[in-house]
C-alpha positions as CSV (number, residue, x, y, z in Angstrom):
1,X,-205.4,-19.0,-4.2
2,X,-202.4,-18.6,-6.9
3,X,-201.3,-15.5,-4.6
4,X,-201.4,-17.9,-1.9
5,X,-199.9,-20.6,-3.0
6,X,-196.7,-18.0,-4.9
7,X,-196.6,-16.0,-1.6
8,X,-196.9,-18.4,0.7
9,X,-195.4,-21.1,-0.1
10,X,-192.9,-23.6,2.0
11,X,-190.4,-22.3,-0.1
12,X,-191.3,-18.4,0.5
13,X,-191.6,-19.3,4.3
14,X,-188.3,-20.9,4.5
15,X,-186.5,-18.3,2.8
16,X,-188.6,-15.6,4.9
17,X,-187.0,-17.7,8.1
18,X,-183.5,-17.3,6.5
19,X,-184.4,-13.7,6.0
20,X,-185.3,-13.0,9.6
21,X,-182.6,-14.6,11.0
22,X,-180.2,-13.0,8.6
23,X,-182.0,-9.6,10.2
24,X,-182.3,-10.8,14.2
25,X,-178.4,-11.7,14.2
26,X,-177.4,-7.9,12.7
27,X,-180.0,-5.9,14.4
28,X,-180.2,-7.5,17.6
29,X,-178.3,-5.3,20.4
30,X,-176.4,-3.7,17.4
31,X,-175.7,-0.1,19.9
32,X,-174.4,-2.9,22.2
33,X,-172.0,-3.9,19.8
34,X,-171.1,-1.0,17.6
35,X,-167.9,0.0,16.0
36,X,-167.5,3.8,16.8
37,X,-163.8,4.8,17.2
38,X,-162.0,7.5,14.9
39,X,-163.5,6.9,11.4
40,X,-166.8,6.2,12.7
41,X,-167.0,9.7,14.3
42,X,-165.3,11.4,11.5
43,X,-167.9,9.8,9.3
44,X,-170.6,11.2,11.4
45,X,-169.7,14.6,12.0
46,X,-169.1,15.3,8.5
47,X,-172.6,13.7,8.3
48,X,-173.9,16.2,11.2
49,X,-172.7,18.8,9.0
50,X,-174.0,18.0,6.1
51,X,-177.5,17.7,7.8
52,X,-176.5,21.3,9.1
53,X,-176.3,22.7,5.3
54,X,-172.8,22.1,5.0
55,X,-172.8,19.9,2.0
56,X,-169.6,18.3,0.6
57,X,-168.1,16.7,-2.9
58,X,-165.5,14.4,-1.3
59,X,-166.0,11.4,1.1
60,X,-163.6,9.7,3.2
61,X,-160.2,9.4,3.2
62,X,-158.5,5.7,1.6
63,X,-156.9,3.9,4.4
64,X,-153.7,2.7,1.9
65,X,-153.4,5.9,0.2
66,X,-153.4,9.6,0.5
67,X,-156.5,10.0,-1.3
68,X,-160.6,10.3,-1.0
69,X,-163.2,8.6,-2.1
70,X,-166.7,10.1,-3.3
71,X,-169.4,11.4,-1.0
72,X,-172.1,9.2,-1.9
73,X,-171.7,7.1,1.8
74,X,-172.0,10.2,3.8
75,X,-175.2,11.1,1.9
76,X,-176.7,7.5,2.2
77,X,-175.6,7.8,5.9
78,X,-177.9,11.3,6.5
79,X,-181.3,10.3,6.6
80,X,-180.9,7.7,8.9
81,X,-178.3,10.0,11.6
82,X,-181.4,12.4,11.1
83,X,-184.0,9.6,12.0
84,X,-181.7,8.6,14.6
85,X,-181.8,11.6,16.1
86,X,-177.7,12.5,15.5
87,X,-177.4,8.9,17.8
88,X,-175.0,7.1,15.7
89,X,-176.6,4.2,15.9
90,X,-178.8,4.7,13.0
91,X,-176.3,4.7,9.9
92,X,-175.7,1.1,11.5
93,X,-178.9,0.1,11.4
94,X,-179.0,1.2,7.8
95,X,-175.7,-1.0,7.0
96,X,-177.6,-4.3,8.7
97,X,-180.5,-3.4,6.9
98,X,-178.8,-3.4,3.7
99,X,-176.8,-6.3,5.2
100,X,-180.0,-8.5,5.5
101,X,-181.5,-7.8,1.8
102,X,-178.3,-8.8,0.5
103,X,-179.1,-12.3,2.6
104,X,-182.2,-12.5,0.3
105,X,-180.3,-11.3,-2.8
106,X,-178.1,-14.6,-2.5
107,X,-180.9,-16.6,-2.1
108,X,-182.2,-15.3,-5.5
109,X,-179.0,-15.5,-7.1
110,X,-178.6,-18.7,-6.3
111,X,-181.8,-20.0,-7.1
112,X,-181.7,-18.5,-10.5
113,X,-178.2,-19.8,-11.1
114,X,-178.6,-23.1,-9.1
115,X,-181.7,-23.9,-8.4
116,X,-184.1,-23.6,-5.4
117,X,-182.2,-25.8,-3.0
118,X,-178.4,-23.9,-3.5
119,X,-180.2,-20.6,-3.1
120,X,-181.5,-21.2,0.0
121,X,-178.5,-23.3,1.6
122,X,-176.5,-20.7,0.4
123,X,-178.9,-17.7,1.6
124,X,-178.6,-19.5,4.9
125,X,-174.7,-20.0,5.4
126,X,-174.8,-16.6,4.6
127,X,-177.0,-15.1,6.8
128,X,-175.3,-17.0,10.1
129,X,-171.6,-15.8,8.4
130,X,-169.5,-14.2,11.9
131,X,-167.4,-12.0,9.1
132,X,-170.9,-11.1,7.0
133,X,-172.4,-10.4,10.2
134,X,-169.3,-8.4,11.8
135,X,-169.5,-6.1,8.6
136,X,-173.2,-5.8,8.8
137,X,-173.2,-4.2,12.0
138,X,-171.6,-1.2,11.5
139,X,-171.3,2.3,9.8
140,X,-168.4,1.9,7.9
141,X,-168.0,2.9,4.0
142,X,-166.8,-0.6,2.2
143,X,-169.5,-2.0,4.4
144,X,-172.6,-2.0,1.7
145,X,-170.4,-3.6,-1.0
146,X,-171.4,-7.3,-1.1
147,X,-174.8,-5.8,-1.7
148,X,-174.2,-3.8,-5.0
149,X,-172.0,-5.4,-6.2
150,X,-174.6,-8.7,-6.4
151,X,-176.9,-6.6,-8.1
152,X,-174.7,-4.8,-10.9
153,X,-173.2,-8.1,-11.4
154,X,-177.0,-10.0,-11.8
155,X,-178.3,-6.9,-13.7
156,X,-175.2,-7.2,-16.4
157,X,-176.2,-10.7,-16.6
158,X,-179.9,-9.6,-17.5
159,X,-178.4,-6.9,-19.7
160,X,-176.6,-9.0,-21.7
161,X,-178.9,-12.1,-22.3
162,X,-182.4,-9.9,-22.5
163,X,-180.6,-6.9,-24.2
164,X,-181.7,-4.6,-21.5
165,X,-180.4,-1.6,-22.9
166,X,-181.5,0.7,-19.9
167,X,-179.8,-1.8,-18.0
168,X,-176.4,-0.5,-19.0
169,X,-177.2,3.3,-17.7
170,X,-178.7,1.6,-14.6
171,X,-175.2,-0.2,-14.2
172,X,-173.4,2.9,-14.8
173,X,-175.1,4.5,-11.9
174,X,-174.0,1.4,-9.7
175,X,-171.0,1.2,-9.9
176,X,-170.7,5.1,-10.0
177,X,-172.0,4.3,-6.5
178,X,-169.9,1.2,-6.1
179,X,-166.4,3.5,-6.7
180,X,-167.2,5.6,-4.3
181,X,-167.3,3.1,-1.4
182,X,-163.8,1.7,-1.8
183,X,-160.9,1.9,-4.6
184,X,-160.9,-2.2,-4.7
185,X,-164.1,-1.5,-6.7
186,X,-161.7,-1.3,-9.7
187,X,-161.3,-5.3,-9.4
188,X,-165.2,-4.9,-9.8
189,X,-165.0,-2.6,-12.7
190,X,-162.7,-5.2,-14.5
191,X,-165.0,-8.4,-13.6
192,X,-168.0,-6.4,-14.9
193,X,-166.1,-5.4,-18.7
194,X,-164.6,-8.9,-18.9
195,X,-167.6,-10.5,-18.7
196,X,-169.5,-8.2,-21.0
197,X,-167.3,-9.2,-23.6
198,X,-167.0,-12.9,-22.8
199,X,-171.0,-12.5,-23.3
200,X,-170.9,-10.3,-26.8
201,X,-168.1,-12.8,-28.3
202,X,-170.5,-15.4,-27.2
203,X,-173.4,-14.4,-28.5
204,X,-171.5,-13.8,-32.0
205,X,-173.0,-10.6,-32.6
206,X,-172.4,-9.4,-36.1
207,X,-172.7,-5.2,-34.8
208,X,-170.1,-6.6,-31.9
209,X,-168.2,-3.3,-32.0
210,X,-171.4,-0.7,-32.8
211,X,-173.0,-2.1,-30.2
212,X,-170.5,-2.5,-27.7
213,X,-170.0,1.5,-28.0
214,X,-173.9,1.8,-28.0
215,X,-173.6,0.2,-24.2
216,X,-170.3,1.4,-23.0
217,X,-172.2,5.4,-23.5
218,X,-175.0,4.3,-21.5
219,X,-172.8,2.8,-18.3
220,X,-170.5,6.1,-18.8
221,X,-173.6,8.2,-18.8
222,X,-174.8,6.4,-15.8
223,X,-171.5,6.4,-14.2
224,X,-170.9,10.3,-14.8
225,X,-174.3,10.9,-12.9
226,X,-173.5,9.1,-9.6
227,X,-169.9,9.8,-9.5
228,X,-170.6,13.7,-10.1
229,X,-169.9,15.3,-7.1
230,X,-166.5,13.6,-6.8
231,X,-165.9,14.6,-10.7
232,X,-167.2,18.6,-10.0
233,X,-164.4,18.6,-6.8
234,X,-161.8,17.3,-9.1
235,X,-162.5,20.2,-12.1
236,X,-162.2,22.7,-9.2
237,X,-159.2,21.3,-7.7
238,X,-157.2,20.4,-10.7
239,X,-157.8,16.1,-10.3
240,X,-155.8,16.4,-7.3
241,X,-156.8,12.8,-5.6
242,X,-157.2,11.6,-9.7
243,X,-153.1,12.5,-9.5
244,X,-152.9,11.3,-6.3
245,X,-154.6,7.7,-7.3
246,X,-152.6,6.9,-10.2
247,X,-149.4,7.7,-8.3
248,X,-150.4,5.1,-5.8
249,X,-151.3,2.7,-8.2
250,X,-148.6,3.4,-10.9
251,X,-145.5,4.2,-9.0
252,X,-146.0,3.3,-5.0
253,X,-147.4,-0.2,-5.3
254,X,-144.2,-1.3,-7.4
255,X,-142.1,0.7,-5.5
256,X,-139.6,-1.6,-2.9
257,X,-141.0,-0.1,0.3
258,X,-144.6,-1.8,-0.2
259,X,-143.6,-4.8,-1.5
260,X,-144.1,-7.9,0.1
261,X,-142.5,-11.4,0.4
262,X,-145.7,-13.1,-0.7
263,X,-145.3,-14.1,-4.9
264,X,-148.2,-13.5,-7.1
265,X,-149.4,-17.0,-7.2
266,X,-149.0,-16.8,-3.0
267,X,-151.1,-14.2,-2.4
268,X,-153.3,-15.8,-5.1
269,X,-153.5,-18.8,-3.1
270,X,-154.1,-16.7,0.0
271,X,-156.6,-14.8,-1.2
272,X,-158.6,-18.4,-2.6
273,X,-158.4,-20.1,0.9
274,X,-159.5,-16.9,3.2
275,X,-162.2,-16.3,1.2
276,X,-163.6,-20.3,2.3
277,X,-161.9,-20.4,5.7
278,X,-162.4,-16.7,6.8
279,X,-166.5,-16.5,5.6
280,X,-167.2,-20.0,5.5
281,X,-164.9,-22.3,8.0
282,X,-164.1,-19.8,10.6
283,X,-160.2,-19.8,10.3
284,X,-158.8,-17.6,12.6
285,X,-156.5,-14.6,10.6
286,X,-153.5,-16.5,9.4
287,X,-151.2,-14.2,11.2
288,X,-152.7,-15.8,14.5
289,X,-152.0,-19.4,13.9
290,X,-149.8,-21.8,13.1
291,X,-151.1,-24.4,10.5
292,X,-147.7,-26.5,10.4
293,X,-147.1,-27.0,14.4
294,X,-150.9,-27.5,15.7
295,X,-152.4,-30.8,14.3
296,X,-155.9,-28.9,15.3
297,X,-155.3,-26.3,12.9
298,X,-153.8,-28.8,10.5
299,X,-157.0,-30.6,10.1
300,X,-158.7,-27.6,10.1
301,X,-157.2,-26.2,7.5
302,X,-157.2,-29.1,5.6
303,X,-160.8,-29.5,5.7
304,X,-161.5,-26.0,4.4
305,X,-159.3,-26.9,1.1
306,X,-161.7,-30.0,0.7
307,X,-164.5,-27.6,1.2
308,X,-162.8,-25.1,-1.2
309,X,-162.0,-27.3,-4.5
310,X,-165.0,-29.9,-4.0
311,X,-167.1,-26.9,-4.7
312,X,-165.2,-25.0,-7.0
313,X,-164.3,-28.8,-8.9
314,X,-167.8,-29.2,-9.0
315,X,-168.9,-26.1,-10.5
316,X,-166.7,-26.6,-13.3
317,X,-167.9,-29.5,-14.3
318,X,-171.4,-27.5,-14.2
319,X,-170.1,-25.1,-16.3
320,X,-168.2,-27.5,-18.8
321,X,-171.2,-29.4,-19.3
322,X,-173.3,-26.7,-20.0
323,X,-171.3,-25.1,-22.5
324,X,-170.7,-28.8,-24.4
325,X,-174.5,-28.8,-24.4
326,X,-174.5,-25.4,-25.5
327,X,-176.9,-24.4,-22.7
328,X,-176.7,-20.5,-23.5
329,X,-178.3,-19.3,-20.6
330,X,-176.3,-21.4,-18.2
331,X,-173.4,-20.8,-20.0
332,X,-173.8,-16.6,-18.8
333,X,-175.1,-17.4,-15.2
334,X,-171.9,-19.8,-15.0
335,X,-169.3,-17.4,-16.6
336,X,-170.8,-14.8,-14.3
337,X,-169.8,-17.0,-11.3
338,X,-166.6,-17.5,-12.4
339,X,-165.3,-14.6,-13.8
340,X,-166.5,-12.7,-10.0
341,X,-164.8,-15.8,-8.5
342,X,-161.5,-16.8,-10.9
343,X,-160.6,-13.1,-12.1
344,X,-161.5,-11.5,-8.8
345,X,-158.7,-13.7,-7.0
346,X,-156.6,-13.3,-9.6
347,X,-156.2,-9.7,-9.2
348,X,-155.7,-9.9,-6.2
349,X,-152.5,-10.8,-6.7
350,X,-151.4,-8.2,-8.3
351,X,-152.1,-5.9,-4.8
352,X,-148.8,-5.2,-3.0
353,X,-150.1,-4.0,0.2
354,X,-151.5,-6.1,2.9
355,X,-154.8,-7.7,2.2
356,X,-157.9,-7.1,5.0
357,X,-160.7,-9.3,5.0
358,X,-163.2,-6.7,4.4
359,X,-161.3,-6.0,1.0
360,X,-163.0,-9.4,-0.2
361,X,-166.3,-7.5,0.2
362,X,-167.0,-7.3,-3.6
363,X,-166.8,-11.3,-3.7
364,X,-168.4,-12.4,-0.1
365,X,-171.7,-13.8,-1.9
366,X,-169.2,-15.8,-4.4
367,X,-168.5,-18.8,-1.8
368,X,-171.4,-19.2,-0.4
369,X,-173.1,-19.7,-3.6
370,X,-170.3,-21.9,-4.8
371,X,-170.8,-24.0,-1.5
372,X,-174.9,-23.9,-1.7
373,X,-174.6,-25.3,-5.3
374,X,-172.1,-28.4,-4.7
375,X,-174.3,-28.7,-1.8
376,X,-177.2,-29.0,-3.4
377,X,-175.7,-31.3,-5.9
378,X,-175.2,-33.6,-3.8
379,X,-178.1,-34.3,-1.9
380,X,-179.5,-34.4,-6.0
381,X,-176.9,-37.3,-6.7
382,X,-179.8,-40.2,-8.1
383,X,-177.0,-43.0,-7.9
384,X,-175.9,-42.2,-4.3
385,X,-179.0,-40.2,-3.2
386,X,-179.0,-41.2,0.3
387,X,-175.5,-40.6,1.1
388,X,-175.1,-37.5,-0.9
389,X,-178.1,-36.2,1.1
390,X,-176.4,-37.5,4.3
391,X,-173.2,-35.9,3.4
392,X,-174.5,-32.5,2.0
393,X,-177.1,-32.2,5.3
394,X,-174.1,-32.7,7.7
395,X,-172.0,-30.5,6.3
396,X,-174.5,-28.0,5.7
397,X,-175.8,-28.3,9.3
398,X,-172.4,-28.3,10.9
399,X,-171.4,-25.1,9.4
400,X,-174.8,-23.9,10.1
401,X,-174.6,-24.2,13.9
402,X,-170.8,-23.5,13.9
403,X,-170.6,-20.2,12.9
404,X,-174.2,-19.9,15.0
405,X,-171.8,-20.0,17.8
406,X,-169.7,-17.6,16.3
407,X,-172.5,-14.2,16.6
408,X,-171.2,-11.3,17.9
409,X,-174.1,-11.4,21.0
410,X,-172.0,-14.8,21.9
411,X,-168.8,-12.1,23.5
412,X,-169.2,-9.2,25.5
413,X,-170.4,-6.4,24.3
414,X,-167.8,-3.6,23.4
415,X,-170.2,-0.9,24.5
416,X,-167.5,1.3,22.3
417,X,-170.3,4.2,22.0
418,X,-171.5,4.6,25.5
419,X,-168.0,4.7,26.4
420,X,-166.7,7.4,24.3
421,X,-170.1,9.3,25.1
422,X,-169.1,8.8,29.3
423,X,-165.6,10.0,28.8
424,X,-166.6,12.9,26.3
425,X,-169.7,13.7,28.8
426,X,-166.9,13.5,31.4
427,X,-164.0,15.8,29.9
428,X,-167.1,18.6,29.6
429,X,-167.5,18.6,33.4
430,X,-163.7,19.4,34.2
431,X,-164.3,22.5,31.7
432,X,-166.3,24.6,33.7
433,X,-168.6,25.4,30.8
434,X,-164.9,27.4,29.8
435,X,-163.4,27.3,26.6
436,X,-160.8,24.3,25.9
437,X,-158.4,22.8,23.9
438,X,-158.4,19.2,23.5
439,X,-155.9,16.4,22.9
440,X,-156.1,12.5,22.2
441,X,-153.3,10.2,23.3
442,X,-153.2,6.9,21.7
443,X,-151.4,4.4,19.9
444,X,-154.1,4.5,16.7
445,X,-156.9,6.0,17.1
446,X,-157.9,10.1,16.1
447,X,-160.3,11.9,17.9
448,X,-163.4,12.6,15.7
449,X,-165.6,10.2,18.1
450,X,-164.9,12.4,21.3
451,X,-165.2,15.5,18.9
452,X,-168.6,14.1,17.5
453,X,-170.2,14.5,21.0
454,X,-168.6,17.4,22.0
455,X,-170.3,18.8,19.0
456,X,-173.7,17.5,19.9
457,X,-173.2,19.1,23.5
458,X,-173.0,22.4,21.7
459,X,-169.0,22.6,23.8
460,X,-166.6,22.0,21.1
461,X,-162.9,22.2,21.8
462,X,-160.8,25.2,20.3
463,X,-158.6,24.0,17.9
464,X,-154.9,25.3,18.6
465,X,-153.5,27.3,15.1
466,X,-149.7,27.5,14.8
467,X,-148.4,31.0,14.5
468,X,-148.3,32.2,11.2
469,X,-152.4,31.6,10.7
470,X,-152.6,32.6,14.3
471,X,-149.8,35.3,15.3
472,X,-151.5,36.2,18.8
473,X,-152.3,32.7,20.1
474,X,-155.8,33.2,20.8
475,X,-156.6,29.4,20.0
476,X,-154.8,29.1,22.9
477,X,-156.9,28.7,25.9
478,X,-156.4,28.5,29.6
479,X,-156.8,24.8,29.6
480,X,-156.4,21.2,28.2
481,X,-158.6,18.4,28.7
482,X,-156.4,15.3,27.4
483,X,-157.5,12.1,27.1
484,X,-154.9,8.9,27.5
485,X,-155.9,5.9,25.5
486,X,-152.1,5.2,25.7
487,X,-151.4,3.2,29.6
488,X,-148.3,4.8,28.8
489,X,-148.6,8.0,28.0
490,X,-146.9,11.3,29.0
491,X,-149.5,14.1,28.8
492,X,-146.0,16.9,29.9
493,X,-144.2,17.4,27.0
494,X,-145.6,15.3,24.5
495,X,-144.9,16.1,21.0
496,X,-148.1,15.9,19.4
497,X,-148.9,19.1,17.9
498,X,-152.6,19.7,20.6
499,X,-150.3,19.5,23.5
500,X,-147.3,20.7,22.0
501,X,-148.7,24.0,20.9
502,X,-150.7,25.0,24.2
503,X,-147.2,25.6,25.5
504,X,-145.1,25.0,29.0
505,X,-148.2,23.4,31.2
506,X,-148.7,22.0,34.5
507,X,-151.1,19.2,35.6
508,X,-153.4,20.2,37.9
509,X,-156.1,17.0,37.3
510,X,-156.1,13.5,36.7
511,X,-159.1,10.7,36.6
512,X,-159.5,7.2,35.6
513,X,-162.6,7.0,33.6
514,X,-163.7,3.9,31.7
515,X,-161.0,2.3,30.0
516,X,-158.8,5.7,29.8
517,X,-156.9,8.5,32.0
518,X,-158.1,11.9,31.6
519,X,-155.4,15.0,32.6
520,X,-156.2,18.7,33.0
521,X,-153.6,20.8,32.0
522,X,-153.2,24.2,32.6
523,X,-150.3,27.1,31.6
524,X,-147.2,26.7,34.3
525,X,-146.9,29.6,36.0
526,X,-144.7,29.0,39.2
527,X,-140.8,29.0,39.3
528,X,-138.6,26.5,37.4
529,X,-138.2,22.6,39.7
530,X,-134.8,21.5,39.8
């Protein structure tokens, strides 16, 4: 019976609802739905390799800087690619899996932190979230980092208040894992050692340097384990990316070309309001509206701020009380929340470059449990019980069925996988079971994704050498299959370096396909048109 009651009570089943939920609106038509375009195909042909025997110490490649991350996503993304049977689907699957645990991880958070009632109203604005959801849905490196970073951020809270000294080498290994999934993790890195020694000069630790040490060895001997392969590639290549990263930080994100016309305290502000009205309100991107001319997306806005510092106002006075009281394990659950909230904005603003919503990855849990908590509070309010339960309910329950409506299954679907598969499947037909060079047209994209399945057909493209690797041209074949993403594109002449380098060339094919335009090409032989 005490299993019973622990296992299954209305508590358990609620938050095993949330859970399911959370899951249903990740997994649900997810191939439907999936994200695969140029990084996603680079990702999984590296992948494909890797599962081939070709193993590697470097991951992908920063978007904002000439520089790679660590492997550790690729090898995460292997089993499940294998499972998968090379469909790419299944590294997704993995991401929304991860995606839905981290719906129960803010559940327990919160209800550590909060109480029972902000875990769960938190665990379920989360789990209906259109951005949360968005990133849960595909294979995409920064994609699992609201997940670890809950739980290195929760497990340096246990470290420090149960001196869980294995904690620390756990830790290391984390955020090892964490650095490796995108460079922002350095705001992480900073959260994590500010609030270690917020908690030692707390504590009042006599030893508060010895033992500081004693931990610092066991996160670096964590950290040195998971971040390995990245650190072997660097001692064989002389810290080439190391050189590379601390240029960008150091010297290119003060340097006049990146910076912007946003102040500190702007992008500060920024950064504070996007993370309520981009994961909680559903703002649209700033750059698409216009707060000061549409009285819609006045009030809007306006009502997101409310939302913003009525929570945040309340949990300071949380915390405030607390510490007067000298409540010393409140006092570390709320100094957790607000140095990930307070110093994670705050360095934001110190980021030159422009700012993507997925870059608040490392704080998504932070509003929700902010909003679950004043929630909460008020529907716990004994003087105005019945309208702080009114008032907390209806906001609760508005936001819930609002961003409902905003699930990805709501639109049609993209179908971006089975497209790319046709038009590869496609380009094979016009080869003639030949050898072929290939070329991609387009105004963004790269051509991994198309590569990816001509890889899997066992027909991959020659790639064209220039001269002085390959003197005799024999990458050059007798034909180019190009693909035109571009409604505008010029397949003659073009200047990109596949088309380019097969030479002078005639087209001699030319099919609309799905959303693109695909040209044969083949050497000109005949006499010069006039």
């Amino acid at each position: 019976m005490k299993f019973l009651r622990k296992y299954f009570s209305p508590e358990s089943l609620v938050v095993l609802l949330i859970v399911l939920v959370g899951g249903f609106l990740r997994l649900y038509r997810i191939g439907d739905y999936l994200t695969f375009l140029g990084d996603e195909g680079r990702d999984a042909l590296v992948v494909k390799h890797i599962l081939e025997g070709n193993l590697t110490l470097l991951g992908p490649r920063a978007s904002a800087g000439d520089f790679f991350l660590g492997p550790v996503y690729y090898y995460f993304m292997a089993p499940f690619l294998w499972l998968w049977h090379y469909d790419p689907v299944g590294p997704a699957i993995m991401i929304a899996i991860i995606g839905t645990i981290t719906v129960w991880l803010v559940y327990f958070v919160g209800k550590r932190f909060f109480g029972s009632l902000a875990g769960i109203l938190a665990a379920s604005l989360y789990a209906v979230s259109p951005i949360v959801i968005a990133y849960s849905r595909s294979s995409w490196n920064p994609n699992p980092m609201p997940f670890f970073s809950i739980i290195t951020l929760y497990l340096l809270y246990r470290a420090v208040t149960k001196n869980g000294k294995w904690l620390f080498f756990v830790i290391g290994l984390l955020f090892g894992i964490i650095l490796q999934l995108h460079y922002l993790a350095t705001f992480l890195g900073v959260i994590l050692i500010a609030y270690y020694l917020f908690a030692r000069w707390y504590q009042h630790k006599i030893s508060l340097v010895k033992e500081s040490i004693k931990d610092f060895v066991r996160v670096f001997a964590g950290f040195i384990i998971s971040f390995s392969p990245f650190l072997a590639f660097e001692l064989r290549h002389g810290f080439a990316n190391t050189k590379t990263i601390f240029s960008f930080i150091f010297q290119n994100t003060f340097s006049a070309e990146y910076k912007t016309n946003i102040s500190f305290f702007g992008v500060v502000w920024d950064v504070f309001f996007r993370l309520f009205g981009r994961l909680m309100t559903r703002f649209p991107p700033p750059e698409q509206v216009s707060v000061q001319s549409n009285p819609f997306f006045t009030a809007w806005f306006i009502a997101t701020v409310v939302l913003a510092f009525v929570s945040v106002g309340i949990f300071l006075v949380q915390f405030y009380r607390q510490y007067k009281a000298k409540n010393e394990i409140q006092v570390y659950r709320f100094a957790l929340i607000a140095f990930w909230f307070f110093l994670g904005i705050f360095l934001f603003g110190f980021y030159k470059k422009q700012i993507y919503d997925y870059y608040f990855g490392f704080m998504f849990p932070v509003p929700f449990l902010l909003v679950g908590n004043a929630l909460s509070v008020l529907t716990k309010n004994k003087r105005q019980r019945i309208i702080g339960v009114f008032i907390g309910m209806a906001v609760f329950l508005y936001f819930l069925y609002y961003n409902l409506l905003g699930a990805p299954f709501f639109s049609s679907p993209n179908r971006q996988k089975e497209q790319v598969k046709k038009i590869a499947d496609f380009v094979l037909t016009k080869t003639d079971g030949r050898r072929f060079n290939f070329a991609l047209l387009t105004n963004g994209n790269s051509d991994h994704a198309y590569r990816y399945f001509f890889e899997l057909a066992k027909m991959s493209p020659i790639t064209i050498e220039n001269t002085v690797i390959d003197p005799q041209r024999k990458t050059v074949t007798d034909q180019l299959l190009i693909v035109c993403e571009d409604p505008n594109c010029q397949p003659l002449g073009n200047s990109l370096w596949e088309v380019a380098g097969f030479g002078r060339a005639e087209i001699v094919g030319e099919w609309k396909v799905s959303v693109v335009k695909i040209y044969k090409l083949i050497h000109f032989e005949g006499p010069e048109k006039h």
